[in-house]
N, C-alpha and C positions, 0 to 999 in steps of 0.2 A: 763426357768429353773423351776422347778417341785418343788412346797411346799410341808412339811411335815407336820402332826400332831403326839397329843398323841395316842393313840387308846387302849383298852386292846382286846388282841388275845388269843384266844383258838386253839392252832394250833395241840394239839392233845386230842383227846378223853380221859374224866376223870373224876376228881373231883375238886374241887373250886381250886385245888394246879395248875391245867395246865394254869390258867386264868393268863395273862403274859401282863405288860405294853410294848406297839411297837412305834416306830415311823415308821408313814406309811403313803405313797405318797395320798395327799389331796385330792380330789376330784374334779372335774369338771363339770360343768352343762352341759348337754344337752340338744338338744330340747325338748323343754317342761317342763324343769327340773329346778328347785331352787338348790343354794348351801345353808344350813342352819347354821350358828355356832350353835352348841348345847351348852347350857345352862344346860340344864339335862335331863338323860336319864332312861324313867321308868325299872324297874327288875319286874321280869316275870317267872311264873314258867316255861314258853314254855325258855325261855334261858337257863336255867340250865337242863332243857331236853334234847337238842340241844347241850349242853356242853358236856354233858353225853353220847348219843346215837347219833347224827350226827343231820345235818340239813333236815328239811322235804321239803324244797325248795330248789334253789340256794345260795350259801355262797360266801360273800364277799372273794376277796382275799389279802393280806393275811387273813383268817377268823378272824371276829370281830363282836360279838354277839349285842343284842340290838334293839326291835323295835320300843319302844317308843320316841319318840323328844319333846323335845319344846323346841326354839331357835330364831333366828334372821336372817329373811335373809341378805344374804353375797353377792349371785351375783343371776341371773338370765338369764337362757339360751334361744335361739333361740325362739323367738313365746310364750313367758312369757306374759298374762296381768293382772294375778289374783292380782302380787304382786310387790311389788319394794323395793328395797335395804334398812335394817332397820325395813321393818316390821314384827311382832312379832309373830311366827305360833307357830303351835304344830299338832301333828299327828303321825300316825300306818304307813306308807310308804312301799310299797312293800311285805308285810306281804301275804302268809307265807312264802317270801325269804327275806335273811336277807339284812336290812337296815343299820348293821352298828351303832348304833344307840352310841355305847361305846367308844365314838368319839371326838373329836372336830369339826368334819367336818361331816356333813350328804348332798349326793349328790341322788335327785327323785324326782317323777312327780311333777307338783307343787299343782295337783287334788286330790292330796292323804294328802294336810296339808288343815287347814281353821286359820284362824287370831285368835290368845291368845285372850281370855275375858279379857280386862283391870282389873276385881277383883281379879282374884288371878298371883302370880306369876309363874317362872319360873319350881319351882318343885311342885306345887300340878298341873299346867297342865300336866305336862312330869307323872304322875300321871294316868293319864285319857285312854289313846286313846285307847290301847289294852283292858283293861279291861271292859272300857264302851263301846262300839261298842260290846265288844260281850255280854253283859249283855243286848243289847237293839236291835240289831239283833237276839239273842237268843227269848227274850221275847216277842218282839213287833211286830217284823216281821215274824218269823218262828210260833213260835204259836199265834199269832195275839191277844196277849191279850188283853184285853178292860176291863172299868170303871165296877167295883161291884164284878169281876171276883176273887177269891180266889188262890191266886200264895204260893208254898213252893217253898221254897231259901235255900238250902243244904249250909254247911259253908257261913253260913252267915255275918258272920263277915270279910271274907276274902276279897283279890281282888279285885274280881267280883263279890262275895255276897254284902258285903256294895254297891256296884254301884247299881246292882238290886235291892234292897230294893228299893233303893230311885226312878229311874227309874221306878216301878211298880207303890209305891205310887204316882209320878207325874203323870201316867195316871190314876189314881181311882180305883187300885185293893186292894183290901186287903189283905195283905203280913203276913205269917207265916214263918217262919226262923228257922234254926238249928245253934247254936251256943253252946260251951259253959256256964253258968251259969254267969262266972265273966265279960261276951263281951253283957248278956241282959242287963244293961242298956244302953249302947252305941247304940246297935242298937232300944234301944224305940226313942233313941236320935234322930235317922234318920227317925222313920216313922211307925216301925213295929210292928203291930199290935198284934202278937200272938208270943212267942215264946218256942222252947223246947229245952231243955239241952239235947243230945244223949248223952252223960256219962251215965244218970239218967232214963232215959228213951227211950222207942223204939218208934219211930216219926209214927210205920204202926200203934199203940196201940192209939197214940194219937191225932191221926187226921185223917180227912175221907172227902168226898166228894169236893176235890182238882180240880181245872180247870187245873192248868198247874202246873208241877215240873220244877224246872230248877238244874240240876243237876254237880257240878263241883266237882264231888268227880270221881266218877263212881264204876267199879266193881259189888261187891249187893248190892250197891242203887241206881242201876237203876233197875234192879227187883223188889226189898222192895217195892220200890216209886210208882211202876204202881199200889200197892194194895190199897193208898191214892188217886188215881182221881178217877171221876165220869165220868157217862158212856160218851163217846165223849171228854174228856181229852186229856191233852198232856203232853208229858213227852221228854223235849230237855236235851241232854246230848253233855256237851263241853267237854269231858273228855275220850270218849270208843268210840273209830272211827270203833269196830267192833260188829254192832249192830243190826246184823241177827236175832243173838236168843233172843235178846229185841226185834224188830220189830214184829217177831212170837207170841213171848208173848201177846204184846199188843193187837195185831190183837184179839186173842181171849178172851179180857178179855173186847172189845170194846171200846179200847182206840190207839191216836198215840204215838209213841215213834221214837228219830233218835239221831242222829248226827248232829251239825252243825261247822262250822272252822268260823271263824269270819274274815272277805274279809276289804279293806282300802275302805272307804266309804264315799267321802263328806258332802252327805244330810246328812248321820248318825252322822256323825262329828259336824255338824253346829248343828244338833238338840242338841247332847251333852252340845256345845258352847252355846247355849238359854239357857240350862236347868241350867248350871252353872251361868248365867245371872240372870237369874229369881230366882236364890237365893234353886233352888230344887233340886241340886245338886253339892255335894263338894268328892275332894278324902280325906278320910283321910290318914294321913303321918304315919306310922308307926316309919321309920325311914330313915336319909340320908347316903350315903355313898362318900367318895371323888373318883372319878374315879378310882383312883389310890388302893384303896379297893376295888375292886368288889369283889376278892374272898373272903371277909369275909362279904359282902352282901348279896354274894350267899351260905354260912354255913349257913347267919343268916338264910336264906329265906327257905331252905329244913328244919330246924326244922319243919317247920307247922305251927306255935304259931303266926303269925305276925297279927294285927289286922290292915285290908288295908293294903296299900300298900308300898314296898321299892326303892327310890331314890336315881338313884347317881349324884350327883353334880358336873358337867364338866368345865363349863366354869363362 
């Protein structure tokens, strides 16, 4: 006989209003697969895009948004030895289809979680995986940045700007930041070495000869931005997957520019897990929500205002 959980579903296209508490048939591990109880599940601007405009991958059925986990394993399917019953993961699963993640139950690879760091809890990892994986995919592997290298961090304070800062500064860059005025001290908190208020000022005015932009805005800042690097630069954009007439641009200004999606990644993952180990890397919590609010999680989250990131608290 088939268990149920909580879940919240978006069963149709909208705003925070369609986001609907379900009771929905539990999940099952399969080969290769962990069952997870979630504990908590990070929120994402990619979710309430995907509430909005459809999913970019597969969608769970009945559809239930959510990529972020961190939770407890529950069971463990066929040819399982990463893990056993009780131990404490977190992870991006399946990403970009959905994982489900708004859950009490999360069913995926078991290569796509790594073991909770014993120092923080259950919501500042559920915290981490989407955002950091693509702040260090973005930065470390796509544009390969290295020690002395000069990085702009567009909303810096956000998401995946606070993770980048800190991620830049642990490998030796020197990090400039766009944030509001009232989020620079927070982010000197984290690391960062220079930064500019875009209210106040125009960032192409006040900064010049840039190794790499990382851009999570997109539109014209990713044009603006290619006029801050130096020749042989790079300019990664998580944000404009249509990036022709950036690419053109770049070409002739003798710089690269692209796109990247940020893919579920082990070694990326454990790197994360170290880096929150060694103390050079935390989420900050903006704020929690109980499952049962997602949709006022996800109003809060479209303002734009959130400094880090938002968590909702399942189990």
């Amino acid at each position: 006989m088939s268990q149920t959980m909580r879940a919240i579903s978006s069963p149709r296209l909208g705003g925070p209003e369609v986001l609907t508490e379900i009771q929905a048939e539990r999940p099952e591990p399969g080969p290769t697969e962990i069952l997870v109880r979630v504990h908590a599940a990070g929120v994402n601007p990619a979710d309430w895009k995907i509430r909005e405009h459809g999913p970019f991958g597969r969608e769970t059925t009945p559809p239930i948004l959510g990529f972020d986990v961190s939770g407890t394993v529950e069971a463990v399917g066929l040819g399982v030895t990463l893990y056993e019953v009780g131990d404490e993961v977190f992870g991006m699963p399946l990403f970009p289809h959905q994982a489900g993640a708004y859950a009490e139950y999360v069913a995926a690879p078991a290569r796509h979680f790594v073991r909770k760091p014993a120092g923080i809890d259950h919501v500042q990892a559920a915290a981490l995986p989407l955002a950091s994986l693509t702040a260090y995919q973005a930065l470390i592997e796509t544009a390969r940045l290295t020690a002395g290298q000069r990085v702009l961090i567009h909303a810096a304070a956000g998401g995946v700007g606070h993770l980048a800062v800190q991620i830049a500064k642990a490998h030796g860059a020197y990090v400039i930041g766009t944030a509001r005025a009232g989020k620079h001290d927070f982010l000197r908190g984290l690391g960062a070495d220079e930064l500019i208020d875009y209210t106040a000022v125009d960032f192409t005015e006040a900064v010049r000869d840039v190794d790499v932009v990382l851009d999570p805005i997109g539109g014209e800042y990713g044009s603006r931005s290619l006029k801050v690097l130096r020749r042989g630069g790079t300019l990664v954009s998580i944000s404009s997957p249509d990036e022709d007439a950036l690419r053109t641009e770049a070409a002739a200004l003798g710089v690269r520019a692209g796109f990247t999606l940020v893919e579920p990644d082990q070694v990326g993952m454990r790197t994360v897990a170290t880096l929150v180990e060694e103390g050079k890397l935390r989420a900050e919590i903006d704020s929690v929500f109980a499952l049962s609010d997602a949709a006022k999680a996800h109003e809060y989250g479209e303002r734009g205002r959130t400094r880090g990131k938002i968590v909702l608290r399942v189990g």
